[in-house]
C-alpha positions as CSV (number, residue, x, y, z in Angstrom):
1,X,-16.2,-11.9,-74.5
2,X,-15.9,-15.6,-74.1
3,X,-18.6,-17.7,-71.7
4,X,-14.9,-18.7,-70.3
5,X,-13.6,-15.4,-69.7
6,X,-16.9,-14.2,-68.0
7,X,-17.4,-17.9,-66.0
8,X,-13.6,-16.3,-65.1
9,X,-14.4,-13.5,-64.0
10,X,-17.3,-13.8,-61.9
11,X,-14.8,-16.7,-59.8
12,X,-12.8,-13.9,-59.1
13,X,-15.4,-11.8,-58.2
14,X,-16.6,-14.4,-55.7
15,X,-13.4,-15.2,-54.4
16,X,-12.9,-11.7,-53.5
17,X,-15.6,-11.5,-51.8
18,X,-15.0,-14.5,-49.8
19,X,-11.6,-12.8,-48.9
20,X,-13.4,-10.0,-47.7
21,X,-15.9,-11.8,-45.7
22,X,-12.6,-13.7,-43.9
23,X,-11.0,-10.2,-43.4
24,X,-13.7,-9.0,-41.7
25,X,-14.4,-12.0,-39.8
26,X,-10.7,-11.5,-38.5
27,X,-11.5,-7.6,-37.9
28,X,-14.5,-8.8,-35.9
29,X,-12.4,-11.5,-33.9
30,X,-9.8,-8.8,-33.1
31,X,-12.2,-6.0,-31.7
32,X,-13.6,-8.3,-29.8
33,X,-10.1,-10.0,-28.7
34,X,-9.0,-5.8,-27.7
35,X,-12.5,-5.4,-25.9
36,X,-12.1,-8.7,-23.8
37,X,-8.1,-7.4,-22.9
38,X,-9.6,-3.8,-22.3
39,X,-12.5,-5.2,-19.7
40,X,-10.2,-7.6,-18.6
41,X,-7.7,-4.6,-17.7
42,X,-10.7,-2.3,-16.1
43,X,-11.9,-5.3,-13.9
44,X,-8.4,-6.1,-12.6
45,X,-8.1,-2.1,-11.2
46,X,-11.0,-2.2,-9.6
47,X,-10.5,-5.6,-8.1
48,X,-6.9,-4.3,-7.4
49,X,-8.9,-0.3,-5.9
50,X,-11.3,-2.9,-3.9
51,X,-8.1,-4.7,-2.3
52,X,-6.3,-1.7,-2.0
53,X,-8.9,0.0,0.0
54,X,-9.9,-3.3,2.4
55,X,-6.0,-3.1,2.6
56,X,-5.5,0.8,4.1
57,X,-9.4,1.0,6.1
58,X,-7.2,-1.2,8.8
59,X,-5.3,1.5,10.0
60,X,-8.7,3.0,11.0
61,X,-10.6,0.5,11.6
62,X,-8.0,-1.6,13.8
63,X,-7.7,0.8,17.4
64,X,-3.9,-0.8,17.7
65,X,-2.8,0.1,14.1
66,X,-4.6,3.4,14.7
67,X,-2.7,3.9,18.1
68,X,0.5,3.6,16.4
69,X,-0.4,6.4,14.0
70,X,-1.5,8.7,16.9
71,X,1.7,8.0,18.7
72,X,3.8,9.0,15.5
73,X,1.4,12.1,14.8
74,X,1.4,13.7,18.2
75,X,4.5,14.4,20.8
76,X,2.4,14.7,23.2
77,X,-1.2,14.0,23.8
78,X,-4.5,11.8,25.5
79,X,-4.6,8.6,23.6
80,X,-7.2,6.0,23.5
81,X,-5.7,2.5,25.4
82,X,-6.2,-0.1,22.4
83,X,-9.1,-3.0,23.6
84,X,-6.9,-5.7,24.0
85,X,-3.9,-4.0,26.2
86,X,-6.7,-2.0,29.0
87,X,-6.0,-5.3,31.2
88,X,-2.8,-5.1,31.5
89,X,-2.7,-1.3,31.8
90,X,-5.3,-2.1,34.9
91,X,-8.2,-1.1,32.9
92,X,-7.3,2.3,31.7
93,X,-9.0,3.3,28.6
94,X,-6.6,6.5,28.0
95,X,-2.8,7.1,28.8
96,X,-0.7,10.3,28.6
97,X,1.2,9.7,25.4
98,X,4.6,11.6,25.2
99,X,7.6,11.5,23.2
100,X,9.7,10.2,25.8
101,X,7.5,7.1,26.3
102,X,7.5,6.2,23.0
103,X,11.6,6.7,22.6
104,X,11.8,4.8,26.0
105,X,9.9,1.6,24.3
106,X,11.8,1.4,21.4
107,X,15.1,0.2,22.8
108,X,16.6,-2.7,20.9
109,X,16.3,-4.7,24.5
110,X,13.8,-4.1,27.1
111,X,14.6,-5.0,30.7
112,X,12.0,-7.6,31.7
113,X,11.4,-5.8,35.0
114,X,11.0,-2.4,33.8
115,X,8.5,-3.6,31.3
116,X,6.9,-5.9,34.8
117,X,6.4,-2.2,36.0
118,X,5.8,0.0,33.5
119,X,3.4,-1.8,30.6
120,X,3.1,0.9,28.9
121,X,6.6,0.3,27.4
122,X,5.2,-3.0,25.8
123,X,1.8,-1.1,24.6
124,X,4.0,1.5,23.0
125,X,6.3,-1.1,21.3
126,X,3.8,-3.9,20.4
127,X,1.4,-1.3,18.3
128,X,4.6,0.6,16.5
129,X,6.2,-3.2,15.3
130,X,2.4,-4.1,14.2
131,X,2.7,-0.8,12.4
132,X,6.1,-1.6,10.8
133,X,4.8,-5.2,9.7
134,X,1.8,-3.3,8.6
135,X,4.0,-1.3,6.0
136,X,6.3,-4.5,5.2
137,X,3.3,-6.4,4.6
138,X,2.1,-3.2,2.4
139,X,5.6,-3.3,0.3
140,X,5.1,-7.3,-0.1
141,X,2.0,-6.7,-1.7
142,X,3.5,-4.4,-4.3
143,X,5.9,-7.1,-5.1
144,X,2.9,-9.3,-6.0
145,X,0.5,-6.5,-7.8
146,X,-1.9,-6.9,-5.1
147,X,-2.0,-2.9,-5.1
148,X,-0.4,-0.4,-6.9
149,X,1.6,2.7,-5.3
150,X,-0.6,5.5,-5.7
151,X,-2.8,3.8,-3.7
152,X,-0.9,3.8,-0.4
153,X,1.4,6.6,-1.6
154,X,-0.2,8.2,1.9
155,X,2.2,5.5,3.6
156,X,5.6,8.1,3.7
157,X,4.0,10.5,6.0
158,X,4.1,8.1,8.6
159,X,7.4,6.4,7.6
160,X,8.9,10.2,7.3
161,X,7.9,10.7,10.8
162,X,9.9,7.7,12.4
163,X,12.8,8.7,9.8
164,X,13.8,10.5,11.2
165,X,11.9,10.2,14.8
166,X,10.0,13.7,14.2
167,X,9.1,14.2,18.0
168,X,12.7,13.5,19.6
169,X,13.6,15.1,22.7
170,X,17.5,14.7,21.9
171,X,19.7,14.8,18.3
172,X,20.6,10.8,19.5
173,X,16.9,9.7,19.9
174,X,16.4,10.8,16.0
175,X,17.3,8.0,14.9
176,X,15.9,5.5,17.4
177,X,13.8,3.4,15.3
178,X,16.6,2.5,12.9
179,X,18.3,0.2,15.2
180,X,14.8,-1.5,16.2
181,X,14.0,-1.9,12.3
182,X,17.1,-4.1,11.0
183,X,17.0,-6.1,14.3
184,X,13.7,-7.0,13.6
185,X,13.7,-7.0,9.6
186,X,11.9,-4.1,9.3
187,X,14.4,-2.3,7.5
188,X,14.7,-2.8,3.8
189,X,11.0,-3.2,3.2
190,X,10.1,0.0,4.8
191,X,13.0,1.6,3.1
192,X,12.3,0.4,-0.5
193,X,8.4,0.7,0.3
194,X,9.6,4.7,0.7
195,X,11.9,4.6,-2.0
196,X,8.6,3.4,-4.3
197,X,6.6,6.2,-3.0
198,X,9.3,8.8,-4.0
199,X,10.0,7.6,-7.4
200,X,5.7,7.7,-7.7
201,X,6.0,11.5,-6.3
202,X,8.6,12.3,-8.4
203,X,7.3,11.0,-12.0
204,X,5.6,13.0,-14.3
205,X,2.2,12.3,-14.4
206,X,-0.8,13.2,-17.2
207,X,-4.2,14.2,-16.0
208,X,-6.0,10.9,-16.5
209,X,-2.4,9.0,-14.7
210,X,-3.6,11.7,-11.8
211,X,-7.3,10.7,-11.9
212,X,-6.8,7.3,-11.6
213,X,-4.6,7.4,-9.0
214,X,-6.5,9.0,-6.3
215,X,-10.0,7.4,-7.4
216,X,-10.7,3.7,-5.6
């Protein structure tokens, strides 16, 4: 053998190695590429959880969105009198909810006078359209990826009681926030923030899909 053929060899030899010093340079650069997507991925859900949770505390922690959700819930019951409407309600901190109040207050158009003498009426229908915004506000944020469904899937019991009106005392009143909804806008984002829910309800889910979506 040649001092040629083994000067040969030996670049070979050292070129290889060079290519496997680049190769696992690259290896090195992509694992830690994946790892930077993969924590990049984790720290968006929880910053999405975080948002999510601020998001759905409200109707707990604000007494007018909470109101609304009592009035849906019971047909007929003593509810708490939200801070900011005991003035006008001459300082009563409770009122005898029904189911007839609440159909009463959700006519398209209230008189002026009968609202002059029965407040209550604008209580009633001032919490439930905070509600409504509350759930078109929730479907806007799904549009954006604020939040993801599963965690306000919880949203349909509510929307399932007004659609139909699950306390009405007649077949006609059933249907009594339907008209209020598309004059005010409410409509399609309620109704596609339901239709989201469903399809989420519906889909077939693994154990760890599962897990994730009922952890915050």
């Amino acid at each position: 053998m040649t001092f040629t053929t083994i000067s040969s060899q030996i670049e070979e030899a050292v070129m290889t190695t060079s290519e496997i010093v680049q190769l696992a340079t690259l290896i090195t650069v992509v694992v830690g590429l994946w790892k930077g997507i993969a924590e990049y991925k984790r720290s968006n859900r929880w910053k999405m959880a975080e948002f999510a949770a601020s998001h759905i505390s409200a109707l707990h922690d604000d007494d007018e969105l909470e109101f609304a959700c009592f009035l849906l819930e019971y047909q007929s019951a003593v509810l708490l009198v939200p801070e900011r409407y005991r003035a006008i309600l001459g300082g009563k901190e409770t009122i005898d909810h029904t189911a007839k109040k609440l159909e009463a207050a959700m006519v398209r158009i209230l008189d002026y006078a009968e609202v002059r003498s029965n407040p209550e009426l604008l209580l009633y229908r001032n919490t439930l359209d905070r509600l409504l915004g509350y759930f078109a506000e929730t479907n806007d944020m799904l549009d954006r990826r604020l939040i993801a469904v599963q965690h306000i899937a919880f949203c349909d019991y509510y929307i399932n009681r007004m659609l139909p009106f699950k306390h009405a005392t007649t077949k006609r009143t059933a249907d009594i926030f339907q008209p209020f909804m598309e004059e005010f806008g409410y409509w399609d984002q309620v109704c596609d923030l339901r239709g989201r829910i469903s399809a989420f309800r519906k889909a077939p889910k693994s154990l760890l899909q599962i897990s994730r979506a009922y952890s915050l």
